[in-house]
N, C-alpha and C positions, 0 to 999 in steps of 0.2 A: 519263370525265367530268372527272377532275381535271387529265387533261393541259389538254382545251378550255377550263378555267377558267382556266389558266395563262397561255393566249392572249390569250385573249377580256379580263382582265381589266386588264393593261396598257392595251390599246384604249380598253378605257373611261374608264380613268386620264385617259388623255391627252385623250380626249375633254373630259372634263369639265375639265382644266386649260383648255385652251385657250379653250372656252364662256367660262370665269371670264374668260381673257384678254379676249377682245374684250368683254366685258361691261364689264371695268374699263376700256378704251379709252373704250367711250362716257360712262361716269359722268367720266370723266379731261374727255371734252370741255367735258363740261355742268359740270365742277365752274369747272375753267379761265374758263370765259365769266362765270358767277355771280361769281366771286373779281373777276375784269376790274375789272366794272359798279364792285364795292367800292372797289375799289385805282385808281382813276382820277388819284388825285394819284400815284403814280409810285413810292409805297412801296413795299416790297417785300410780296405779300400773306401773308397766314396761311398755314403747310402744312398738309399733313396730316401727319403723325411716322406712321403707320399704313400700312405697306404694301398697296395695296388685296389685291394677291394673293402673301401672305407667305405664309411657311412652316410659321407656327402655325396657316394652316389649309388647307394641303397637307399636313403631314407626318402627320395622322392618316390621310389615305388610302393614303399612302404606307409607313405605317411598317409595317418588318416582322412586328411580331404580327399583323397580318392575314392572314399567309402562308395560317397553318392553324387557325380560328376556334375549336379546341378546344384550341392549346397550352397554355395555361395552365390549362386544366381537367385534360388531360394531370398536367401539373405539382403539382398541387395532387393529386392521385390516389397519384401515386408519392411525393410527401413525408408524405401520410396514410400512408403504409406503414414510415415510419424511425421507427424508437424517439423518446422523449420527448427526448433527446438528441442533437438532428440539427439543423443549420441548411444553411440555400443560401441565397446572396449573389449573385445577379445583374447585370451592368451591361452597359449597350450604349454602344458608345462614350465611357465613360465617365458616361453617367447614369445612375438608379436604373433599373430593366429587370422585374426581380421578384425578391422576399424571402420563407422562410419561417424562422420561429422565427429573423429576424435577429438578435432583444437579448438570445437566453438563451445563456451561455456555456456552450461546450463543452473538453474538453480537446483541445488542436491535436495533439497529437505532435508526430510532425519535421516539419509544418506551419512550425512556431518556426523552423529553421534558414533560414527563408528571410529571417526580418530580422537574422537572424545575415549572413548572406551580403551582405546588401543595405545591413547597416553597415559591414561590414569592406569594400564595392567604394566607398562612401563615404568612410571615415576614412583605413586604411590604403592602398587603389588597388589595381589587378589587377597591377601591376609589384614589386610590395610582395615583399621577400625576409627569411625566418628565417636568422639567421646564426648558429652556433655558433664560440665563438670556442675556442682553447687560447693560457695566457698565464701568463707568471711574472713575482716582481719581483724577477728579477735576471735579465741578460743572457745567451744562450748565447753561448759560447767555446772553438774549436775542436770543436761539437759535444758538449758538454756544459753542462748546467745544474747549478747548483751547487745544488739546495733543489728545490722542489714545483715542476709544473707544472699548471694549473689548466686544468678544460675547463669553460669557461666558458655555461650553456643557454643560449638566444638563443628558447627558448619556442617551436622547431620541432617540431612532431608527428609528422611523420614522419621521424624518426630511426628508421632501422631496417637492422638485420644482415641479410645476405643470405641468413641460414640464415631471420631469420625473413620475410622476401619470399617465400620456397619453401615457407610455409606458408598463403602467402594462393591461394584458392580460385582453378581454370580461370574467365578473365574477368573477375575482379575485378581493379577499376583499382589498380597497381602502383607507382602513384607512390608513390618516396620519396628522401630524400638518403642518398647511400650514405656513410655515417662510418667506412667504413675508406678510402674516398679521403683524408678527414682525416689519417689516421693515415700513408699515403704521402707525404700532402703534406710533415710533419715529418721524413720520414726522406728525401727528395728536396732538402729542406731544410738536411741534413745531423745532424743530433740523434742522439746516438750512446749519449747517458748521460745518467740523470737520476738526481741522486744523493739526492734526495727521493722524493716518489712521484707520479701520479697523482691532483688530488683534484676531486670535481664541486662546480661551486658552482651553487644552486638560484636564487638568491635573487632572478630577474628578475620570477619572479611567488609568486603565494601560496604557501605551503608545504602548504595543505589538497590530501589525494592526490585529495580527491574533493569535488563540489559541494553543500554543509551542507546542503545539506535534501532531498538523495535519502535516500529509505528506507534500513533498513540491508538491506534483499530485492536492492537493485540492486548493491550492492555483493558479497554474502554468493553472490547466483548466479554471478560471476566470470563476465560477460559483458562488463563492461566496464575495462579498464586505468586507471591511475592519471592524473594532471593534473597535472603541473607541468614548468617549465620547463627543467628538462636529466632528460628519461630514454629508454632505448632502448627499443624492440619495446612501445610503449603501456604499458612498467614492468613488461610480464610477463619476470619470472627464466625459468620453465617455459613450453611451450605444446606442441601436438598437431604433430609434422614430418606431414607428408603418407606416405601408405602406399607411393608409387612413389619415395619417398627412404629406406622402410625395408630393409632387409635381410627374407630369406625369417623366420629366426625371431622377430626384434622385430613381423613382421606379422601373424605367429602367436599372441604373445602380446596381441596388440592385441585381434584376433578373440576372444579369451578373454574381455573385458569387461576388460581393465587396460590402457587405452589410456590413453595420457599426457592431461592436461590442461593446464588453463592454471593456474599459480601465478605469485601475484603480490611482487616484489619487494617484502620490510621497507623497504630504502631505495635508491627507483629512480635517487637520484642518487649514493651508493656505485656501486649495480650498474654504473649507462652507467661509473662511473669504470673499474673492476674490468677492463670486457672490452673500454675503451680500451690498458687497460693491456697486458691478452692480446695486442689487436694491433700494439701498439708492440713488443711482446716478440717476437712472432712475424717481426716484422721487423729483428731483431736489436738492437733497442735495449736497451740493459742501463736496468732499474729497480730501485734498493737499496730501496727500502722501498712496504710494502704500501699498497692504496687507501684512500682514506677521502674524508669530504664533508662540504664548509663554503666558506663564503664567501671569495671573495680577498681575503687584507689591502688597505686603503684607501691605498694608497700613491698619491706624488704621480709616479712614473713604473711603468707596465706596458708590461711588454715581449710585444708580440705574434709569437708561434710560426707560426699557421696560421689558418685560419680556412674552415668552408663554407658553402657559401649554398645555401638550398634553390633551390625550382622558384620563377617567381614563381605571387604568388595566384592568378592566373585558374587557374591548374593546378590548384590546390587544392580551390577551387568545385565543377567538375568528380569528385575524387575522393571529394569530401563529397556530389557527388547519386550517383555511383556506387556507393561504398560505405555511404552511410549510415554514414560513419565518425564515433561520436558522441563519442569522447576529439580529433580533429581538430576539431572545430566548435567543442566546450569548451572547448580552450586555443586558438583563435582567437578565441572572446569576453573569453577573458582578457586572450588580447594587445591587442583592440581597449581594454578598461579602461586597458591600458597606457599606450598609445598616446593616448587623450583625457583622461587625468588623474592619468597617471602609478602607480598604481595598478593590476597586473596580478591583479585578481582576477573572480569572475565576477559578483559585484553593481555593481563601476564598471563592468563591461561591458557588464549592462543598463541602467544610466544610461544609457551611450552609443544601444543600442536606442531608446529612449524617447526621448532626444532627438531620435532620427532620425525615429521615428515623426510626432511630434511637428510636424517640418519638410516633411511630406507631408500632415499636416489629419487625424493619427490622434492623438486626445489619453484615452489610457491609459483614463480616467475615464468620458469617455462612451462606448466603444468595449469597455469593461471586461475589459482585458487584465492578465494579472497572471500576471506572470514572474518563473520562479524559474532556471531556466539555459536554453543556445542551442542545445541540440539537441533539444528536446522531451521528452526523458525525465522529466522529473520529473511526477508523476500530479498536482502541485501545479497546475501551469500550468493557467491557464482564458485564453479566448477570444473574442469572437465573429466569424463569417464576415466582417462585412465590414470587419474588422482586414486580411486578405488582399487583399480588392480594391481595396482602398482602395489600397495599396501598391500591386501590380499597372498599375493606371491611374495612377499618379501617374506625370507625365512626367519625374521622375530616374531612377525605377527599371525603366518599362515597356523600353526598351531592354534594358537589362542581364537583365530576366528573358527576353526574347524569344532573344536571344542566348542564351541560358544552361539555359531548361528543355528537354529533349525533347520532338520529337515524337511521336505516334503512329506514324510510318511511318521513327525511329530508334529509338524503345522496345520490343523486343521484348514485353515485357509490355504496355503497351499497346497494339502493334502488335495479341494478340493476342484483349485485350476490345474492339478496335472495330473487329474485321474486316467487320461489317456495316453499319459506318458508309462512306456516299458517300464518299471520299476522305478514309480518316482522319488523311492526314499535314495536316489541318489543325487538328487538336488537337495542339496544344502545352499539358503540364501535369509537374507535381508529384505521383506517387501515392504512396502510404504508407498507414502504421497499425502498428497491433500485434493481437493476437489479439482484442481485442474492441473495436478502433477502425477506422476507414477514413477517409483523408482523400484529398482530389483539387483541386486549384488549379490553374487555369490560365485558357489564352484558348482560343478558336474564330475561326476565320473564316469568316465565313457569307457573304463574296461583296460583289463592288459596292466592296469598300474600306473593309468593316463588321466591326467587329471584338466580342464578346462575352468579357468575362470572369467569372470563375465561381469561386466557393469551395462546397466539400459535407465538412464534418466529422459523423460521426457515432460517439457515444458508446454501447454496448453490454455495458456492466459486465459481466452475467451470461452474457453470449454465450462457449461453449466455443473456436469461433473467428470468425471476421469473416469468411467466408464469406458468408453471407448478407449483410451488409453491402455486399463488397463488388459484390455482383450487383446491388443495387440503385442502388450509385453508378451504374455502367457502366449502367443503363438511364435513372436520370436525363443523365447528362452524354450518353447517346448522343443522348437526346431531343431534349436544347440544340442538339445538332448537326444535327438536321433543319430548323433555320430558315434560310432562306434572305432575303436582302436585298432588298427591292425596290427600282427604280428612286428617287433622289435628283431634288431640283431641278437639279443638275447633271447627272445623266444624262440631262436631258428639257432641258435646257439654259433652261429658264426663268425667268425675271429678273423678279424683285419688282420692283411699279411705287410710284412715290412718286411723292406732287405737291407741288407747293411745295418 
C-alpha cells in the first residue's frame, strides 16, 4: 500500500498543479480584458504583486512532512522519552522544521568545540602555523653562544617526544611537530656550545596551567595536561609507555596493579626546557649550566637560532574531532584570544566566540549560551540547541562544517548506530558526550537537493552511563533520516504566473 501511495501521489501532485495552472491562464484572461477597459488612456495598468500560482500555496503540498503523516507524532513520542534535560533543534534548509524543549539550556559538552573550531577557521585560517622559536641575545660565533639560549613557546599543542607519540592509542590521530627536528635543526646549524643554559620562556599566553573555573575534580583525576604556551607531552613529566614497548618484567610489574601513570609537570615550561636540553646534549652539544624558565630579556636585537612550524590548522581540526584532544582545543582558544586582542587567554578567547557567534545572528542573550572554556569540559557551560544550527546553516560556516564533520559511512562509530539507516553515508554529524551526557549535531540529506540540520543534547545527571541516552539519540536522529524530499517547483518545472 505504501509503495502505491508513493506513485499515485506525485500524479496527483501534478494533477492538481496543473488544474491550478490553466485555471490561472483563464482568470489571467479575464483579468487582462477587465484591467484593458480601465487603462484605456495608455497608462500602464495596476498588477497584481501576488502570484496567482506561487509557492506559498504549492509548497504545503509539496513539502516534505507530508511524506509520512505521523512524523512528527513519531517525534514528539521519542522526545517524551528523553529526561527533563534534552532539547532537538530542527531546520530544513535552513528554516525553522521542528523544536522540542528549544529555550531550556542544556550542558553542550564537546558540542562547544565546534565554535572553537569555527572561530579559529575564521580568525586564525586553515593555513594558520604554531611556531616555536629558540633565540638568544647575543650572536652565535664559531658555534658557540656566549650566555642562555631561549626556547621560545609559540602556544603549539602538540609539541610532543616520540617516546610520548608511542604512547598514543592504535588509531588515534598522530598528529604532532616533532621538537627534536628542532633540536637537529641547531646542531645542522652548527651550535656546538652553550655556555649558559637552556631556558623556556612561557609568556606568549597565560601562565594559568589550567582554565579558572574547572573544578578541582578535573584537574585532581589527571585526565587532562596543563595549558600554556611552551610545554611538551600536554606537560605530563610521567605517563603509561604502551605494554608492546615494555620489557617482559616492567609488563609483569604493570600486571601487578603498578602501572605507570600520568604525572604532571611542577613547571611544564622548565620541563620542555630540561629535555630540549637532553636533546641538544645527546647531539653532542656541550651545555655549562642547568635548565631554568622565564622570559627573554626585552632587548632591542634577538638573534634567531632555529625555529619549527607546526602542521597548518586544518590538520589540527581534524586531530581535535579525532582525538577529542581537549588541552589542543584549549590552547587554540587561547591562541584565537591571542590573535583578536592580543591577549592569550581563554576569556579573550571566548570574547572572540561570541563575536563570531554574534556575526552569524547567534546573540549569547537570546540564544542563552554561557561559556566558560572551548572544549566543553567545564559542567559550567549551558546551551541551547539552536546555538548549533544556527551556526550549522549560517552560510560562513555550512561549508567548513560539511567539509570537516564525518560521515556515517567514514565514522566507524556511526557507521555502526545507522546500519539500518537507507544509506547512512548521508548523515554527516558530530557525536559525543560523557557518561551521563549525549550530544549529536549535524545535517541529513534527504534528497532532491534538500538538506536537514539537527542538534539533540541531552543531559542525565543521575544516569550511571549514557547508554540509554545514547540509543535514544540514534532512534531519533535515525527517524530524521527517514524523510524523504518531495518534488520542488523546480522539479515539476513550474513557473509562478504574474500579471501586471
Amino acid at each position: 500500500m505504501t509503495a502505491v501511495r508513493r506513485i499515485v501521489m506525485p500524479v496527483l501532485l501534478l494533477a492538481v498543479a496543473f488544474a491550478a495552472l490553466f485555471g490561472s491562464n483563464y482568470l489571467n484572461d479575464q483579468l487582462h480584458e477587465n484591467l484593458g477597459e480601465v487603462a484605456s488612456d495608455d497608462s500602464v495598468p495596476p498588477g497584481v504583486g501576488t502570484p496567482l500560482v506561487s509557492t506559498r500555496r504549492l509548497t504545503p503540498l509539496l513539502a516534505p512532512s507530508l511524506t509520512a503523516p505521523d512524523f512528527f507524532d513519531t517525534l514528539d513520542s521519542l522526545m517524551a522519552a528523553a529526561p527533563p534535560s534534552a532539547c532537538l533543534s530542527v531546520t530544513l534548509d535552513n528554516g525553522a522544521f521542528y523544536e522540542s524543549n528549544a529555550n531550556i539550556q542544556v550542558i553542550p559538552t564537546e558540542s562547544l568545540l565546534l565554535l572553537t573550531l569555527a572561530t579559529a577557521h575564521q580568525e586564525l585560517g586553515p593555513d594558520y602555523r604554531f611556531t616555536t622559536w629558540v633565540q638568544s641575545i647575543v650572536p652565535m660565533e664559531d658555534g658557540v653562544v656566549n650566555g642562555d639560549i631561549y626556547m621560545v613557546g609559540g602556544g603549539d599543542p602538540l609539541l610532543l617526544t616520540r617516546d610520548f607519540v608511542a604512547t598514543l592509542e592504535e588509531g588515534q590521530n598522530q598528529l604532532h611537530t616533532p621538537i627534536e627536528d628542532l633540536a637537529q635543526q641547531l646542531v645542522d646549524f652548527g651550535l656546538v656550545l652553550v655556555t649558559g643554559a637552556v631556558v623556556g620562556d612561557n609568556t606568549l599566553h597565560s601562565e594559568l596551567p589550567y582554565v579558572p573555573s574547572w573544578p578541582p575534580s578535573i584537574i585532581e583525576d589527571q585526565n587532562v595536561g596543563t595549558l600554556l604556551g611552551l610545554q611538551f607531552n600536554d606537560g605530563w613529566v610521567q605517563f603509561p609507555v604502551p605494554e608492546s614497548e615494555l620489557e617482559a618484567e616492567e609488563a609483569a610489574v604493570q600486571a601487578d596493579g603498578e602501572a605507570i601513570g600520568h604525572v604532571v609537570a611542577d613547571d611544564p615550561p622548565w620541563y620542555a626546557a630540561a629535555l630540549f636540553d637532553d636533546m641538544l646534549e645527546a647531539r653532542d652539544v656541550v651545555i655549562r649550566r642547568t635548565p631554568r624558565s622565564e622570559a627573554i630579556p626585552d632587548e632591542d636585537v634577538i638573534h634567531i637560532l632555529g625555529g619549527i612550524d607546526s602542521a597548518p590548522l586544518s590538520e589540527y581540526y581534524r586531530q581535535i574531532l579525532d582525538n577529542r584532544d581537549i588541552e589542543t582545543t584549549e590552547l587554540l582558544l587561547r591562541e584565537i584570544g591571542r590573535f583578536t586582542s592580543g591577549v592569550g587567554s581563554t576569556r579573550a578567547g571566548v570574547r572572540a566566540v561570541e563575536t563570531m557567534l554574534a556575526g552569524v545572528g547567534v546573540d549569547k542573550e537570546e540564544f542563552q549560551l554561557l561559556q566558560f572554556d572551548g572544549s566543553g569540559l567545564d559542567p559550567a557551560n549551558v546551551a541551547t540547541c539552536p546555538v548549533f544550527t544556527a551556526l550549522l546553516d549560517s552560510e560562513e560556516f555550512s561549508p567548513f562544517f560539511h567539509g570537516l564533520l564525518p560521515t556515517a559511512a567514514e565514522d566507524d562509530s556511526l557507521q555502526s548506530r545507522f546500519a539500518g539507516v537507507d544509506n547512512p553515508g548521508r548523515i554527516t554529524a558530530l557525536s559525543g558526550g560523557s557518561s551521563n551526557s549525549t550530544v549529536m549535531i549535524g545535517y541529513i540529506d534527504i534528497g532532491r537537493g534538500q538538506e536537514m540540520t539537527f542538534a539533540f543534547i541531552a543531559n542525565q545527571p543521575d544516569a550511571a552511563d549514557n547508554q540509554a541516552l545514547r540509543e535514544l539519540e540514534g532512534r531519533i536522529v535515525g527517524h530524521l533520516a527517514t524523510l524523504e524530499a518531495k518534488p520542488s517547483l523546480d522539479d515539476i518545472q513550474l513557473e509562478p504566473l504574474r500579471v501586471g
